[in-house]
VOLOMI-732281 format. One record per residue: residue number from 1; residue in three letters; chain; x, y, z of N, C-alpha, C in turn. Coordinates in Angstrom, 2 decimals. Example, Ala and Ser with C-alpha at 12.3 -4.5 7.8 and 13.67 -1.06 7.14 Angstrom:
2
1_ALA_A_13.19_-5.69_7.80_12.30_-4.50_7.80_13.20_-3.30_7.80
2_SER_A_12.85_-2.25_7.08_13.67_-1.06_7.14_12.90_0.03_7.87
end
This chain:
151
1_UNK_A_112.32_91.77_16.33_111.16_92.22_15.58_111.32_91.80_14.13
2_UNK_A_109.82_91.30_13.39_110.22_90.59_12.18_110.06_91.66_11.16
3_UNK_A_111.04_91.95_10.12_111.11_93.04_9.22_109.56_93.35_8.69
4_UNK_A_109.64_95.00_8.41_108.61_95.28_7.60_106.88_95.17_8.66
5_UNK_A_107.26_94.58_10.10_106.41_94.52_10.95_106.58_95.63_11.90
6_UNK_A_105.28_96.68_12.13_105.15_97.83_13.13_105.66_97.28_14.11
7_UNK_A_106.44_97.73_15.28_106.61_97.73_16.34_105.60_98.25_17.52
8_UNK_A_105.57_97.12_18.69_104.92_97.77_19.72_105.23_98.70_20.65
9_UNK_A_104.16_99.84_21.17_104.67_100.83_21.60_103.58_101.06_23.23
10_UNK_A_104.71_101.69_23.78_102.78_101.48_25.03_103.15_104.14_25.03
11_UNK_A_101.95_104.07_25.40_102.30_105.86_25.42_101.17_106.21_26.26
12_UNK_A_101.32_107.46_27.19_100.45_107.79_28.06_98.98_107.63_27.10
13_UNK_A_98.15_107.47_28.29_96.51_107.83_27.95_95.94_107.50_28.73
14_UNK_A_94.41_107.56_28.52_93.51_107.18_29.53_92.99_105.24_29.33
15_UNK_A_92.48_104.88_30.46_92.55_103.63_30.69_90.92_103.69_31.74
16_UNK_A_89.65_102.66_30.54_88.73_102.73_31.63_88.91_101.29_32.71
17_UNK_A_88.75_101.82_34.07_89.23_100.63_35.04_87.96_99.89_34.85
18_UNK_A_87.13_100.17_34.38_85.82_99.36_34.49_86.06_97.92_33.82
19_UNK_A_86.85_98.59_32.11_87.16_97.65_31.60_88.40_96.64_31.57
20_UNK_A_88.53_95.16_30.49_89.97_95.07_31.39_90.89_95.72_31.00
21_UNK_A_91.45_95.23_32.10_93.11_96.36_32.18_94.10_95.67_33.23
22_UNK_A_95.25_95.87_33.10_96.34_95.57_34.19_96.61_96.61_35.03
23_UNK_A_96.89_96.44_36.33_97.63_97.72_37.06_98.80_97.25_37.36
24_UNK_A_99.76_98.14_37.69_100.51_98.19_38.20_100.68_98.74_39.69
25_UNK_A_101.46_97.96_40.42_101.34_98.25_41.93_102.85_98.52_42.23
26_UNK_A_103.42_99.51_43.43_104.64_99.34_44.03_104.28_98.51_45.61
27_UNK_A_105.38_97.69_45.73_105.45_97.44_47.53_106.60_95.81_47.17
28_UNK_A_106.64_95.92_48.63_106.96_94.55_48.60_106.22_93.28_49.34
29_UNK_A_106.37_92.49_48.50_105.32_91.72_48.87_105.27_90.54_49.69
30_UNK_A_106.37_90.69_50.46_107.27_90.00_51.19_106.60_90.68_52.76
31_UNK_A_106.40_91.74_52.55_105.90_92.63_54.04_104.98_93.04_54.40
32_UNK_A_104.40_93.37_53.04_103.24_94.70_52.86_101.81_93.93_51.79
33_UNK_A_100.49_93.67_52.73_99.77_93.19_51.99_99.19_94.12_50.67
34_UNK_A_98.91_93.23_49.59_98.36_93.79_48.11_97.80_95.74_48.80
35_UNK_A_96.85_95.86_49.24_95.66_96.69_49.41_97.04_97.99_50.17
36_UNK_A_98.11_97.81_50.64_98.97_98.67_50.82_99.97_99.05_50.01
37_UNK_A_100.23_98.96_48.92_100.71_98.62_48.05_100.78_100.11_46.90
38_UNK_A_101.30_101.03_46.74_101.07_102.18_46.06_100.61_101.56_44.67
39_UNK_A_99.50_102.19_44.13_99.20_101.82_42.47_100.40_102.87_41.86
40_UNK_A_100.48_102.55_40.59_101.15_103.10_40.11_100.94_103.83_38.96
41_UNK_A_100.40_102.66_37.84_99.87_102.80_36.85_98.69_101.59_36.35
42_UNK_A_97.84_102.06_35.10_96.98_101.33_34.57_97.58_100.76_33.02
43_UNK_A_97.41_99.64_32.71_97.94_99.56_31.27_96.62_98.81_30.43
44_UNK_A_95.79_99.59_29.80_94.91_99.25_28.64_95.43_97.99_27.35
45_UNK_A_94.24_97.26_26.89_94.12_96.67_25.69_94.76_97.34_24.59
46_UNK_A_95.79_96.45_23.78_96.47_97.61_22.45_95.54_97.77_21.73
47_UNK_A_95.50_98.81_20.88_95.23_98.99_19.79_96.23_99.69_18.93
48_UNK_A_96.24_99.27_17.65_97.26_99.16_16.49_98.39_99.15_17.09
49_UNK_A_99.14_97.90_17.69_100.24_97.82_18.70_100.44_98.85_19.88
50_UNK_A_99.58_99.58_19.94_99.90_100.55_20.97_99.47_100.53_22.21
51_UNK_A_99.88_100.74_23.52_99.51_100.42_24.75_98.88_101.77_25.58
52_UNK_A_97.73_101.84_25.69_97.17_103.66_26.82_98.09_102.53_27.89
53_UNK_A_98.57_103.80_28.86_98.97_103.79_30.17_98.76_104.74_30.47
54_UNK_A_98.20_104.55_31.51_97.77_105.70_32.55_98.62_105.91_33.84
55_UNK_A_99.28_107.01_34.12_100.29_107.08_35.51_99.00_107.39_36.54
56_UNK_A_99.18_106.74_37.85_98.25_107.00_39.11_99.04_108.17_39.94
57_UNK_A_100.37_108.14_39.59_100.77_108.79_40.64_102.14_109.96_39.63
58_UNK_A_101.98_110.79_40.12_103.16_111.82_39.94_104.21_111.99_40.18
59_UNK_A_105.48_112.34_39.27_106.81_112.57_39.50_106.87_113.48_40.33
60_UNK_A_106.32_114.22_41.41_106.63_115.03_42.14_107.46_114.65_43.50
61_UNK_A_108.08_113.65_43.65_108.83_113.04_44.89_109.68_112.51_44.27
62_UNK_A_111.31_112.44_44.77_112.10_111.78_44.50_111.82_110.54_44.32
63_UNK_A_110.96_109.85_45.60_110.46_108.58_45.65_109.69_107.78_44.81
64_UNK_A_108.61_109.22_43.93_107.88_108.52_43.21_108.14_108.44_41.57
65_UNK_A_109.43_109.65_41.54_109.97_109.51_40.25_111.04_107.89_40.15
66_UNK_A_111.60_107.82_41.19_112.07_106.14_41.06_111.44_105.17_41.13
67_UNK_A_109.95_104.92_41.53_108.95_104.23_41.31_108.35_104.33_39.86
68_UNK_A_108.21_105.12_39.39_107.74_105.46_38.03_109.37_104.79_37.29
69_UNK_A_109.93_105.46_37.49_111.12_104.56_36.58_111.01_103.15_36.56
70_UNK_A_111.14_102.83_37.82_110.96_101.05_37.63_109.94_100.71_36.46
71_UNK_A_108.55_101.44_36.70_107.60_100.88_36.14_107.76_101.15_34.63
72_UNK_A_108.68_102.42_34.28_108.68_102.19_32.54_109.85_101.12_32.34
73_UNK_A_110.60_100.95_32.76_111.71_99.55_33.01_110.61_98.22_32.49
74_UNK_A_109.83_97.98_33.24_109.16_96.96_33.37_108.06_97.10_32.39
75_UNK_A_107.27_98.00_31.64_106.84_98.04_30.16_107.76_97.90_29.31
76_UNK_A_108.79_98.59_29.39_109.60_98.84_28.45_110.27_96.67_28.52
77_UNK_A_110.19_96.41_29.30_110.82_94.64_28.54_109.80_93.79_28.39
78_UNK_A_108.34_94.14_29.16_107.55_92.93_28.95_106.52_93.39_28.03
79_UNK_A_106.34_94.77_27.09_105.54_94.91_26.25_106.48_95.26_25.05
80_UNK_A_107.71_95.18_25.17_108.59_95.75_23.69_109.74_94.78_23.52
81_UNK_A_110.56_94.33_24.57_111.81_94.50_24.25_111.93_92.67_24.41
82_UNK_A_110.94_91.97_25.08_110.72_90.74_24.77_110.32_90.19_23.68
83_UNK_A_109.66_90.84_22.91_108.75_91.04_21.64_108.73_89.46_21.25
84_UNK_A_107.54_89.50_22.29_106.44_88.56_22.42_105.68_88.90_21.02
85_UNK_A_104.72_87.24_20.62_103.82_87.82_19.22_103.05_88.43_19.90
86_UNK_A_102.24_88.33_21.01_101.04_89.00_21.70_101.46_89.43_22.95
87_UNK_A_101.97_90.22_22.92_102.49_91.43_24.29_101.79_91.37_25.20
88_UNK_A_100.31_91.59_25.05_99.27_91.64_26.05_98.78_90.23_26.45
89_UNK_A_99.01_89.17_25.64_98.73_87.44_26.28_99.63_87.43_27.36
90_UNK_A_101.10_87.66_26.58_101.96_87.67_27.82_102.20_88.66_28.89
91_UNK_A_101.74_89.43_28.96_101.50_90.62_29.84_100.74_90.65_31.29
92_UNK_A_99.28_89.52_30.51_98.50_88.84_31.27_98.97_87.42_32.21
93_UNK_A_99.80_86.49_31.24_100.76_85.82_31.97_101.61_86.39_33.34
94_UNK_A_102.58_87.20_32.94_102.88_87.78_33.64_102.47_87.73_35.24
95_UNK_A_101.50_88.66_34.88_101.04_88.85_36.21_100.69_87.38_37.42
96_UNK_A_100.39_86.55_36.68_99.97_85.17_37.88_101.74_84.29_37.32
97_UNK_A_102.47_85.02_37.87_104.00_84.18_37.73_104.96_84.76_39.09
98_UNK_A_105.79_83.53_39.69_106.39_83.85_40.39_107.42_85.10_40.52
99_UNK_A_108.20_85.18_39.29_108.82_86.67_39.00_108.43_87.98_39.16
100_UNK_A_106.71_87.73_39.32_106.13_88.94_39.60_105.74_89.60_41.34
101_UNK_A_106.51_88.27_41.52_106.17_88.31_43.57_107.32_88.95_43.80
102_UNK_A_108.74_88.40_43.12_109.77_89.04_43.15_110.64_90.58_42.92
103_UNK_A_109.64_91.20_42.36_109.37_92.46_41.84_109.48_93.44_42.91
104_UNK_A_109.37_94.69_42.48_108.80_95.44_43.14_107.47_96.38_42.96
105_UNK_A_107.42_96.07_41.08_106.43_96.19_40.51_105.90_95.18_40.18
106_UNK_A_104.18_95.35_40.52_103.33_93.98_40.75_102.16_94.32_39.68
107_UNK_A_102.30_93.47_38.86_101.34_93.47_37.93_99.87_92.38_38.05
108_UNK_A_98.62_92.71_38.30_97.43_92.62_38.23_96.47_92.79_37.45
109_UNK_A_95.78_91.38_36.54_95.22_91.57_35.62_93.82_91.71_35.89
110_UNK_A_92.89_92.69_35.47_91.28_92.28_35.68_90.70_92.28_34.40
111_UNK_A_90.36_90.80_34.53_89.83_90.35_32.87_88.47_91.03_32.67
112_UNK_A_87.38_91.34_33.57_86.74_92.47_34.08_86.53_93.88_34.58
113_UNK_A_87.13_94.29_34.58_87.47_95.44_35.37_87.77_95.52_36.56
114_UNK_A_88.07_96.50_37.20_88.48_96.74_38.72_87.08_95.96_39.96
115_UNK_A_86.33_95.99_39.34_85.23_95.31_40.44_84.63_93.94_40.15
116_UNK_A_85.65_93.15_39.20_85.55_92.01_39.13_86.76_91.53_39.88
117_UNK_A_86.96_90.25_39.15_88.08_89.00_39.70_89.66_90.05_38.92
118_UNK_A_90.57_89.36_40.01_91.94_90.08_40.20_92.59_88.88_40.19
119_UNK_A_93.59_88.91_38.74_94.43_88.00_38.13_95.97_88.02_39.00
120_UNK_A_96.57_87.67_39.72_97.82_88.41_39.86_98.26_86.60_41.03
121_UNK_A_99.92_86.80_41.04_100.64_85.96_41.93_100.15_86.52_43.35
122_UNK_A_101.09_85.81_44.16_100.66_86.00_45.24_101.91_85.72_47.03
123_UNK_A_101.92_85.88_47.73_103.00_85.09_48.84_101.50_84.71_49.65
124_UNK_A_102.25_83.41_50.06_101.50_82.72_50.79_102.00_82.81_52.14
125_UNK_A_101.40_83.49_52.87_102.10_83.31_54.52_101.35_82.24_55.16
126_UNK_A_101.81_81.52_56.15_101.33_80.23_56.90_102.01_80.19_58.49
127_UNK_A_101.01_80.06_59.23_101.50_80.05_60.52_102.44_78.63_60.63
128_UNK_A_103.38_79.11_61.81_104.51_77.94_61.74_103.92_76.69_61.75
129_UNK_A_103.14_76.75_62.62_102.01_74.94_62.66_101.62_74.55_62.05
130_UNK_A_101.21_75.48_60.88_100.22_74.93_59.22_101.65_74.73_58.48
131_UNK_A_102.54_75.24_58.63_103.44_75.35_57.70_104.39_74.08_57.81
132_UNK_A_104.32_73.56_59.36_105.07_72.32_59.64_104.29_71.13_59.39
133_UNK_A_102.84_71.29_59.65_102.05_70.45_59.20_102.11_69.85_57.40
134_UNK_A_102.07_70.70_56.96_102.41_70.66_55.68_103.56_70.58_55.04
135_UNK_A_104.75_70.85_55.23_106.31_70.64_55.18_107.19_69.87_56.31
136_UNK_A_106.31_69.57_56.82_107.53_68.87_57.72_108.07_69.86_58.97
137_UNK_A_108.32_69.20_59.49_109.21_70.30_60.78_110.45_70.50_60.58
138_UNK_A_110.42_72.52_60.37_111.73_72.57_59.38_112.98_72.03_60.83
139_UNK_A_114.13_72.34_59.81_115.37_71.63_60.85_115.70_72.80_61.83
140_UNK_A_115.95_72.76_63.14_116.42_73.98_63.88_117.80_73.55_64.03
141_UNK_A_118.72_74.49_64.27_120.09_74.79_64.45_120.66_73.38_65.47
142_UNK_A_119.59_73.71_66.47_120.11_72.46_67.74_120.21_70.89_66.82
143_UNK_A_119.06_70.33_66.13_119.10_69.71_65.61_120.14_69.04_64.50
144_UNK_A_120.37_70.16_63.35_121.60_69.99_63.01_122.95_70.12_63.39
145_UNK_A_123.09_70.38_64.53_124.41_70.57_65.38_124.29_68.99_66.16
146_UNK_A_123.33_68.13_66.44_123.21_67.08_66.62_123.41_65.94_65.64
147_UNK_A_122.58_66.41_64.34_122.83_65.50_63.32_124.30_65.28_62.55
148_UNK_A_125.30_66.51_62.82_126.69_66.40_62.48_127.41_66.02_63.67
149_UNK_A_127.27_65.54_64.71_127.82_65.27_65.76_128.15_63.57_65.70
150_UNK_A_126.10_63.39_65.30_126.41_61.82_64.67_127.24_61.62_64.03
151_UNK_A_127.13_61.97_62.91_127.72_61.90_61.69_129.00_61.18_61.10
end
């Protein structure tokens, strides 16, 4: 942070989904399509460096107090501790980046609101035939137990 410059801060509040906003999602996205996916939280436009977040869901479960942890983990480096010049450019980045598939918190931008277009990465599943069609026919075991035989 450059001296004599406020620091950014994100702190509960309200967040209209109409407008834009990011959510935050739990799941993995490896298993479990987007729409199954627990929300978590909403994170609003700053104003005077400051971030509304809105929690969707309550510390009342072991489960959901370690879900909520992740998710201040994950404000806490990509709106402060990266200290990005524009927190929220990159915030918005974020969300359409491979690191964010990798997650367990999934960040989703709507440059519109909730009933517009949905900014966010993605896994691509592909049936084996589209997938060989397009990559090649991966190698099976028999195959390479043949190709070192040559060898």
């Amino acid at each position: 942070m450059k001296k004599g410059q406020p620091q950014w801060h994100w702190e509960d509040g309200t967040v209209d989904e109409d407008m834009e906003h990011i959510e935050l999602r739990h799941g993995d996205a490896a298993k479990i399509p987007y729409a199954n996916w627990l929300p978590i939280a909403r994170i609003g436009k700053p104003r005077h460096r400051r971030f509304p977040v809105q929690w969707l869901v309550t510390a009342d479960t072991v489960e959901n107090q370690a879900v909520i942890a992740d998710a201040r983990r994950e404000l806490d480096f990509y709106l402060i501790e990266k200290e990005e010049p524009d927190p929220w450019a990159y915030a918005r980045y974020h969300c359409d980046t491979g690191a964010n598939m990798y997650s367990r918190v999934h960040w989703s931008y709507f440059p519109s609101g909730k009933r517009g277009e949905r900014v966010s990465s993605m896994v691509v599943q592909l049936p084996a035939e589209e997938a060989a069609e397009l990559f090649g026919k991966p190698a099976t075991e028999d195959n390479s137990k043949k190709h070192e035989r040559d060898t």
